[in-house]
C-alpha positions as CSV (number, residue, x, y, z in Angstrom):
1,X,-67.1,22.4,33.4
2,X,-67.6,23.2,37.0
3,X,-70.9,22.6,37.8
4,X,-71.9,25.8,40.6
5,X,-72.0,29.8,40.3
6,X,-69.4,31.8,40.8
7,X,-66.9,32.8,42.4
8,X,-64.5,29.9,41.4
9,X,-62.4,29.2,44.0
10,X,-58.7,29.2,43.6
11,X,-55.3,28.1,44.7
12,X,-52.0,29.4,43.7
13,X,-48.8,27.0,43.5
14,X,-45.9,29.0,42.8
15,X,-42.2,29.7,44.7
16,X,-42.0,33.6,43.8
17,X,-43.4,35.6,46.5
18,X,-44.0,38.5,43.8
19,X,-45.9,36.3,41.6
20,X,-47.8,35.1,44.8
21,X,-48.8,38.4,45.8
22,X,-49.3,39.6,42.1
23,X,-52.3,36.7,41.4
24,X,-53.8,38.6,44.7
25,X,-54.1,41.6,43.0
26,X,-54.9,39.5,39.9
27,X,-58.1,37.8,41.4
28,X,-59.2,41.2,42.6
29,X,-59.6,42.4,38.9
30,X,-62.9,39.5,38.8
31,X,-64.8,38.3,41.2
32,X,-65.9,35.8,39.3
33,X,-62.4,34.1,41.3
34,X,-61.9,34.1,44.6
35,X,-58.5,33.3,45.4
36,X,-58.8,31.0,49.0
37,X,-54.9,30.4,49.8
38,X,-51.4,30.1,48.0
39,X,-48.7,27.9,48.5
40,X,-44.7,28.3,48.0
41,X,-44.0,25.1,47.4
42,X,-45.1,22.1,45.9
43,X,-45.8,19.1,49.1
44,X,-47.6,22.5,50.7
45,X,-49.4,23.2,47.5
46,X,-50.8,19.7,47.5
47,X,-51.3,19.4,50.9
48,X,-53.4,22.7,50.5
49,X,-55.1,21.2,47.3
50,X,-56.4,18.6,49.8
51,X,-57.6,20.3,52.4
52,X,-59.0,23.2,50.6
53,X,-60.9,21.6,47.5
54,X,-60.4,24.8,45.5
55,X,-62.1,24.9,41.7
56,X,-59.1,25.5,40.3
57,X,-55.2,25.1,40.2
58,X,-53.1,27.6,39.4
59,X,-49.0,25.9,39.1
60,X,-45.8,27.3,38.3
61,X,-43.7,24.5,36.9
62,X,-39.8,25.4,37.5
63,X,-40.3,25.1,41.6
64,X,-37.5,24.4,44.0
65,X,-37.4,20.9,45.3
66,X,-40.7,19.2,44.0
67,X,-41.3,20.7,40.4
68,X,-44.9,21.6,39.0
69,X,-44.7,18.4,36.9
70,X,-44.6,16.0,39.4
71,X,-47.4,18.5,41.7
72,X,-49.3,17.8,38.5
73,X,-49.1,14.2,38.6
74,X,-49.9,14.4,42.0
75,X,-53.0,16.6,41.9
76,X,-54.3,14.5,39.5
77,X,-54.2,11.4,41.2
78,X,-56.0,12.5,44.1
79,X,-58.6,14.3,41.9
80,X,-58.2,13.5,38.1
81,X,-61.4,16.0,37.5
82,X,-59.8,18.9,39.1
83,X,-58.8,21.7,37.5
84,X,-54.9,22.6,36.5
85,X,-53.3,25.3,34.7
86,X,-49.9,25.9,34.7
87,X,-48.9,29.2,34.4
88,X,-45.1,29.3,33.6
89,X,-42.4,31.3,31.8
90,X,-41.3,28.1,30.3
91,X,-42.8,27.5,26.6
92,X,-40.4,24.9,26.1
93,X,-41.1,22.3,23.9
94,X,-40.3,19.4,26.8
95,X,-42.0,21.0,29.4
96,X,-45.4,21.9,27.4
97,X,-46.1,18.0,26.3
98,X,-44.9,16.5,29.5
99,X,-47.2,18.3,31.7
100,X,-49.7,18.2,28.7
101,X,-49.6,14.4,28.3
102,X,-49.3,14.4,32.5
103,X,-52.9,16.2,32.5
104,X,-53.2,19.7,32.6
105,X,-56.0,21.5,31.8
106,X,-54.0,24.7,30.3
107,X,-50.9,25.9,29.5
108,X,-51.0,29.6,29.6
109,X,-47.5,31.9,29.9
110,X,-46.7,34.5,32.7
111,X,-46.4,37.6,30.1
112,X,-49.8,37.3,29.3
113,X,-51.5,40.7,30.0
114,X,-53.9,40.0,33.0
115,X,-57.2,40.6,31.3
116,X,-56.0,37.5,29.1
117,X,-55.5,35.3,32.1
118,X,-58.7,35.7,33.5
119,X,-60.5,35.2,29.7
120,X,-58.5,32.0,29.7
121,X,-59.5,30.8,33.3
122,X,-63.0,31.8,32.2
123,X,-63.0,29.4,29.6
124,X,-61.5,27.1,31.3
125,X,-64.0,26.5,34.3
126,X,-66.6,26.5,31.2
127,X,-64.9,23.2,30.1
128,X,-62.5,24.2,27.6
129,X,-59.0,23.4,27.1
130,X,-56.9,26.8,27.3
131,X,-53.5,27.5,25.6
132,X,-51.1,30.0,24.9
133,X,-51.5,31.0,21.0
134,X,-47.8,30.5,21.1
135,X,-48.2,26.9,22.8
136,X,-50.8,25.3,20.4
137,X,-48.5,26.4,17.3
138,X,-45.6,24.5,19.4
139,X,-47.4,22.0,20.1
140,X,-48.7,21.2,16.5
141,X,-45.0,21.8,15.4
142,X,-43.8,18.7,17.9
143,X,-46.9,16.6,16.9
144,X,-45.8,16.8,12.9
145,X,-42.2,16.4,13.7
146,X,-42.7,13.4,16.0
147,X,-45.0,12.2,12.7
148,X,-46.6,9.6,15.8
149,X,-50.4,10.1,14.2
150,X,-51.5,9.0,10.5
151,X,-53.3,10.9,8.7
152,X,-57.2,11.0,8.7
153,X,-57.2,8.9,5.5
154,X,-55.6,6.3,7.4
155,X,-58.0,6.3,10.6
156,X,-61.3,4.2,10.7
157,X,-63.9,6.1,13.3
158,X,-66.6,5.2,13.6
159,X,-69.2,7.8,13.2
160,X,-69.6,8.2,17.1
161,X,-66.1,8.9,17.2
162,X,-66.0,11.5,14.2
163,X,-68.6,13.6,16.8
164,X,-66.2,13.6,19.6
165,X,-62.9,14.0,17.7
166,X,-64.9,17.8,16.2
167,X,-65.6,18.2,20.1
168,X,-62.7,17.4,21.4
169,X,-61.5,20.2,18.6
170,X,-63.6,23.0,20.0
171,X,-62.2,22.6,23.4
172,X,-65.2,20.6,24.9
173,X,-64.3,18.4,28.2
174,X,-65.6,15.0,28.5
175,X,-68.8,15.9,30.7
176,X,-69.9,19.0,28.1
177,X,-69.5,16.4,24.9
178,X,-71.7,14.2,27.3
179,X,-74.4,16.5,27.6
180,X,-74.1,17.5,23.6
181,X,-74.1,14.0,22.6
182,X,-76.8,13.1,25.1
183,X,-75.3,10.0,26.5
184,X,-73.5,9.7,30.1
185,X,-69.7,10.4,30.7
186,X,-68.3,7.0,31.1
187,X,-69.5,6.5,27.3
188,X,-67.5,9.4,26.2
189,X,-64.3,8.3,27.9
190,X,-64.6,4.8,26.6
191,X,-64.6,6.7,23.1
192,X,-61.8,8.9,23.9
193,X,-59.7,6.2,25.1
194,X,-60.5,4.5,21.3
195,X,-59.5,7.7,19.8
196,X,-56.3,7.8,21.7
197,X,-55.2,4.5,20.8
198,X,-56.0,4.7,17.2
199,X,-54.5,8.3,16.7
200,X,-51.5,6.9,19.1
201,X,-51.7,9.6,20.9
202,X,-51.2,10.2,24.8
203,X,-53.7,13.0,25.6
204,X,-56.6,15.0,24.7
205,X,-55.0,18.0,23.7
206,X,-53.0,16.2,21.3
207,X,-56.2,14.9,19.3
208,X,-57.1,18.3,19.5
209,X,-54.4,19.5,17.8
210,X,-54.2,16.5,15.2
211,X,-57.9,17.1,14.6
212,X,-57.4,21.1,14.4
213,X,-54.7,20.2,11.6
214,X,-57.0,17.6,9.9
215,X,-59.5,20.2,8.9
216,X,-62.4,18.7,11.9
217,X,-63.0,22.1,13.3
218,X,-62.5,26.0,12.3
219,X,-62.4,26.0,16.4
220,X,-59.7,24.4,17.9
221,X,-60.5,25.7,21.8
222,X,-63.6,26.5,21.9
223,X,-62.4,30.0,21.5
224,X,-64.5,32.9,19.8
């Protein structure tokens, strides 16, 4: 959750000049955004990133020379509580769990219709995880046919943990389950990283999933 008014600020990473100029026009739909530079290339992009301290990242992920994974990787070790979403034209299987385990905050696909992309980013800079509906079904296929979580019946939270699992379901980022749970945001990582490790599981969208599938939420984005 970003934690000012609007207008969001906004980068674009991307190497296709139309798609560049295309999330001008895009931003121009909402002024809840306000797009502040984009970048061609990845070492630019992050270099922007850096110097810019926008709200949010927008990143393609098949780039010429440095690809959006390793951006990714990049972004988030200079700021692990930025925002990223790729936006891509890849919903292949590989690329949405490695950039998904690597830390991004979305994973939403090019053909969306514009109006969806900004409802997405909207929820997104609320706190909540966004996907593709075609990328959580994907994603929930690899997590059964990996088979690297057990079962609920086979998990011992404790009750503390239950609560955030169900959160973690809805979409909720670490500092809105912190303000839900009343109790500070280190406490809530601590738990995550618990969760994590007994689910043997690499990210948060993954318990998401698992716990979607597990029957702990009706909700599993926070999406109405």
């Amino acid at each position: 959750m970003i934690d000012h008014d609007p207008p969001y600020s906004v980068l674009v990473i991307d190497d296709h000049p139309l798609f560049r100029k295309g999330s001008e026009q895009l931003f121009q739909l909402d002024t809840s955004f306000n797009l502040v530079a984009d970048a061609a290339d990845g070492p630019s992009g992050i270099e922007l990133t850096r110097e810019l301290q926008p709200d949010l990242v927008l990143l393609d992920l098949n780039m010429k020379g440095m690809d959006g994974l390793a951006v990714l990787k990049q972004l988030k070790t200079d700021n692990p509580e930025l925002l990223v979403i790729m936006l891509t034209v890849s919903n292949s299987e590989a690329d949405i769990v490695s950039t998904l385990r690597s830390g991004a905050d979305g994973y939403l696909l090019k053909d969306m219709e514009p109006e969806e992309i900004l409802m997405k980013l909207h929820r997104a800079v609320e706190g909540q995880t966004v996907l593709d509906e075609t990328i959580s079904t994907l994603l929930a296929n690899v997590l059964r046919s990996d088979n690297l979580s057990p079962p609920p019946n086979q998990v011992e939270f404790t009750s503390r943990e239950e609560e955030i699992v169900g959160l973690i379901a809805e979409g909720k980022n670490n500092k809105l389950i912190a303000r839900e749970l009343e109790i500070s945001e280190g406490t809530v990582k601590v738990h995550v990283k618990n969760i994590l490790r007994k689910l043997n599981l690499s990210s948060r969208l993954e318990v998401a999933v698992w716990a979607f599938e597990n029957g702990y939420s009706n909700n599993p984005r926070g999406e109405s």
